[in-house]
C-alpha positions in Angstrom: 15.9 12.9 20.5 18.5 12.0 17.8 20.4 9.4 20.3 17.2 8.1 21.0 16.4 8.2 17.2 19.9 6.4 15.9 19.8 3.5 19.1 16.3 3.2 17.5 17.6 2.2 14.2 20.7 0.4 15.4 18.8 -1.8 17.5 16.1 -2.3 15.2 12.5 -2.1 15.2 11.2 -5.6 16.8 13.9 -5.7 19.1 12.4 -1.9 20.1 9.0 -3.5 20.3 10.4 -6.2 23.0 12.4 -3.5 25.3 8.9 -1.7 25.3 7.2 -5.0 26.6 10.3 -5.2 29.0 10.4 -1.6 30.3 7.3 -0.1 30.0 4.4 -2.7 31.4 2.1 0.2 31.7 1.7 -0.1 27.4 -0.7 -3.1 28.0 -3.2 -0.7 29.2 -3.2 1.1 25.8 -6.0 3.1 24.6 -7.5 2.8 28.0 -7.7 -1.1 28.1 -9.5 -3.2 25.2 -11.9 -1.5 22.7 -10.5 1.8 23.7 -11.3 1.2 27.1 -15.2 0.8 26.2 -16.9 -1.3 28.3 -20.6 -0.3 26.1 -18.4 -1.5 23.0 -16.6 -5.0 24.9 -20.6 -5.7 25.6 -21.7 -5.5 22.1 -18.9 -7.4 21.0 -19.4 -10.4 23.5 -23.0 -10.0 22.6 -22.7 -10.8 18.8 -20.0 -14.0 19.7 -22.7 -15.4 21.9 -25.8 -15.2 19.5 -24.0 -16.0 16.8 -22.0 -19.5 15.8 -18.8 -17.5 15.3 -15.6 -19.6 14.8 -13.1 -17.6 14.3 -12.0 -14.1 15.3 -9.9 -11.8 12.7 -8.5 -8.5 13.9 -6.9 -6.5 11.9 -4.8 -3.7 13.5 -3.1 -5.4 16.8 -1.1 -2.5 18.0 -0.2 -3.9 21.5 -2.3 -6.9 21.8 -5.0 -4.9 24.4 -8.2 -5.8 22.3 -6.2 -9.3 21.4 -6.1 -10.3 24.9 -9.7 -9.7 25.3 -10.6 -11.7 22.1 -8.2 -14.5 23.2 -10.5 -14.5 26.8 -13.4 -15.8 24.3 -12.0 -19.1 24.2 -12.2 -18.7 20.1 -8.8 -19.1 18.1 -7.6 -15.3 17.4 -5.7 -14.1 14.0 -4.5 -10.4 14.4 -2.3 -8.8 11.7 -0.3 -6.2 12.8 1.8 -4.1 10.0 4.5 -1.9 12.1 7.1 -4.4 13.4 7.5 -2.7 17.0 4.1 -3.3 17.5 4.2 -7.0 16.5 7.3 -8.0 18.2 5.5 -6.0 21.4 2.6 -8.3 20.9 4.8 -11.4 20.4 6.1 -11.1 23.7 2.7 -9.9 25.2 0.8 -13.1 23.6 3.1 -15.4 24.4 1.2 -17.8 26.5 -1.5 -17.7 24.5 0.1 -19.0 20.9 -1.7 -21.5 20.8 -5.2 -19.9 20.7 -3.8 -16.4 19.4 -2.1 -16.6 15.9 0.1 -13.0 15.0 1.0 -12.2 11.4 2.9 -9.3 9.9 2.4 -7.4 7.1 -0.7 -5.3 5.7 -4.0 -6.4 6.3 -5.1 -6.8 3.2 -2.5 -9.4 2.2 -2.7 -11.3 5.0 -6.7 -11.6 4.7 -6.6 -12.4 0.9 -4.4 -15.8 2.6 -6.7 -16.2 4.7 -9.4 -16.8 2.3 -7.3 -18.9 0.8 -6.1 -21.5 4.0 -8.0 -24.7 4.0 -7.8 -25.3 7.1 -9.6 -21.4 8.1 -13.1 -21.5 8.9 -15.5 -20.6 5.8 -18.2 -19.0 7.2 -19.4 -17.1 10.6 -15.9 -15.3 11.2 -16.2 -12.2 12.8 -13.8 -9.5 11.4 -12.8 -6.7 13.7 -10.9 -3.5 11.3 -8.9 -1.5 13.3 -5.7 -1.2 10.4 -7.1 2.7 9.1 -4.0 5.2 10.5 -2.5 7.8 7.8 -3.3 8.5 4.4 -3.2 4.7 3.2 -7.0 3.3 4.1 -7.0 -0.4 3.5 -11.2 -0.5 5.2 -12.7 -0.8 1.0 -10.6 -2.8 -0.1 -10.9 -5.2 3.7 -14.6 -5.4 3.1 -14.6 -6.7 -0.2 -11.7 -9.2 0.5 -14.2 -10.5 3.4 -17.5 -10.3 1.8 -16.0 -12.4 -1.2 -13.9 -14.9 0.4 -16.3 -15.8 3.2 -20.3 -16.8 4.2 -21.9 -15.1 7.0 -19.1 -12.9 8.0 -19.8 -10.3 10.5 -17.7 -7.1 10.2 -17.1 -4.4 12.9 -15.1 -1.1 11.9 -13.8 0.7 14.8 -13.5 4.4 14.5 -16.8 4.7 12.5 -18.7 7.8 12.6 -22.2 6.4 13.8 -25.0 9.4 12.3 -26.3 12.0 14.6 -24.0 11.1 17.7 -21.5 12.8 19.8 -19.4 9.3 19.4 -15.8 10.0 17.7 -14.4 8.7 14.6 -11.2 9.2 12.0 -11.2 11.6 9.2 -7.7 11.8 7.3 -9.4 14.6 4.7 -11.6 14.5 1.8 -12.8 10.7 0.5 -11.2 10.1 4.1 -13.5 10.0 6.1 -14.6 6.6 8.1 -18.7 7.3 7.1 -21.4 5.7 5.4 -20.1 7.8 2.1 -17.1 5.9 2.5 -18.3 2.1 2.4 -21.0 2.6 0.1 -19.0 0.3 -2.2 -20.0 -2.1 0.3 -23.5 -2.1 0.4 -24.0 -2.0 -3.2 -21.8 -5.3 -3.9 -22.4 -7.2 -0.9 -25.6 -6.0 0.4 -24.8 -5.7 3.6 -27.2 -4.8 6.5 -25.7 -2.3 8.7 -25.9 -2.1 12.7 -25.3 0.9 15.2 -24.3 1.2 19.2 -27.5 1.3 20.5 -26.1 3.4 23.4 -25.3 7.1 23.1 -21.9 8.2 23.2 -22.6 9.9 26.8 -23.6 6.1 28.1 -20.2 4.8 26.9 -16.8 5.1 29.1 -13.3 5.3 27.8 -12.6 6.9 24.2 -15.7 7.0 23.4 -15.2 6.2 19.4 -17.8 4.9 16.9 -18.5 2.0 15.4 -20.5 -0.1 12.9 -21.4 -3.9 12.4 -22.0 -4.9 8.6 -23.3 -8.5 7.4 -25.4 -9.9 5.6 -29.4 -10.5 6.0 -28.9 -14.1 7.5 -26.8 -13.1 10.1 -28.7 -9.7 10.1 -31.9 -11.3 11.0 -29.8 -13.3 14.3 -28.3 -10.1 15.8 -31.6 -7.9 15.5 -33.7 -10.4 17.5 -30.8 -11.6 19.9 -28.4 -8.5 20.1 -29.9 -5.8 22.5 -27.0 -3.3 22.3 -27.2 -2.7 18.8 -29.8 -1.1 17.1 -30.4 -1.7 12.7 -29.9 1.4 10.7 -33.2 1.7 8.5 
């Protein structure tokens, strides 16, 4: 473990994260395939980009590109921030041929959204924000949401990892004021007044992981996905 450790640091993170692309072509497959391997949660998702005029995709949280390389399928241009440096350099060489649609940045999420919101040429309004950057003790997910819900119109947000109420589904907890719950982004709902959305399905009716999740935007966009989204259900 400690010559693997020092070749580690002697080669150097990114060039770690492209001899994992190189050797191990399995990692693509991470999670159990895009959105955690869940096929309920890939459904909703494709749902919302069809009713809505979405533009743009944000993803913060890349990891190996898996859930990327599904957005990049939607023909939409992707922008995916990913903070650790093996995991970007991994998704660099992953993403490749798609540069042109899928744009990678490094660095922590909420930096690189605050420039979004500041790019003239990035869309304004109907983005749709997948947050997948919560791991450890620092949470960026309060501070995402009000980054979004002030620097654009009509966003659509979807946490992954979200404890949806009364369901088997899974969800992150990191210890008290860490847990990924309603309690948690209450911030949210009393700035932005944001309507909030749940998986429809049960967690037994999912495949894969099986984690939670939760759609937040505002009444607009609210009123689009409850008459035109069928796997989602509004929380009341």
């Amino acid at each position: 473990m400690r010559i693997k450790q020092t070749i580690g640091t002697l080669i150097g993170p990114r060039n770690m994260g492209r001899l994992d692309f190189i050797r191990n072509p399995g990692l693509k497959e991470s999670w159990g395939g895009p959105f955690n391997g869940q096929k309920y949660r890939h459904r909703i998702v494709l749902e919302i980009l069809r009713t809505l005029a979405i533009k743009a995709i944000v993803e913060t949280g890349t990891h190996r590109g898996t859930t990327t390389a599904a957005f990049a399928a939607s023909g939409l241009p992707v922008y995916s921030i990913e903070n650790e440096p093996r995991h970007f350099a991994y998704s660099q060489m992953r993403l490749l041929a798609q540069r042109r649609r899928v744009h990678l940045f490094e660095g922590d999420s909420r930096a690189c959204l605050r420039t979004f919101a500041r790019m003239p040429s990035f869309p304004r309004d109907d983005v749709f924000f997948y947050l997948d950057a919560h791991w450890g003790q620092d949470l960026p997910l309060r501070e995402e949401l009000d980054i979004v819900f002030a620097g654009w119109t009509r966003p659509v947000v979807m946490i992954d990892d979200f404890k949806v109420p009364d369901s088997e589904y899974g969800f992150d907890d990191y210890g008290p004021g860490k847990r990924l719950d309603l309690d948690y982004i209450a911030s949210a709902f009393d700035r932005h007044r944001v309507s909030a959305f749940f998986p429809k399905a049960a967690a037994a009716e999912e495949t894969g992981s099986r984690r939670g999740c939760i759609v937040l935007c505002g009444e607009s966009a609210a009123a689009e996905l409850e008459s035109g989204v069928r796997t989602l259900v509004r929380r009341k």
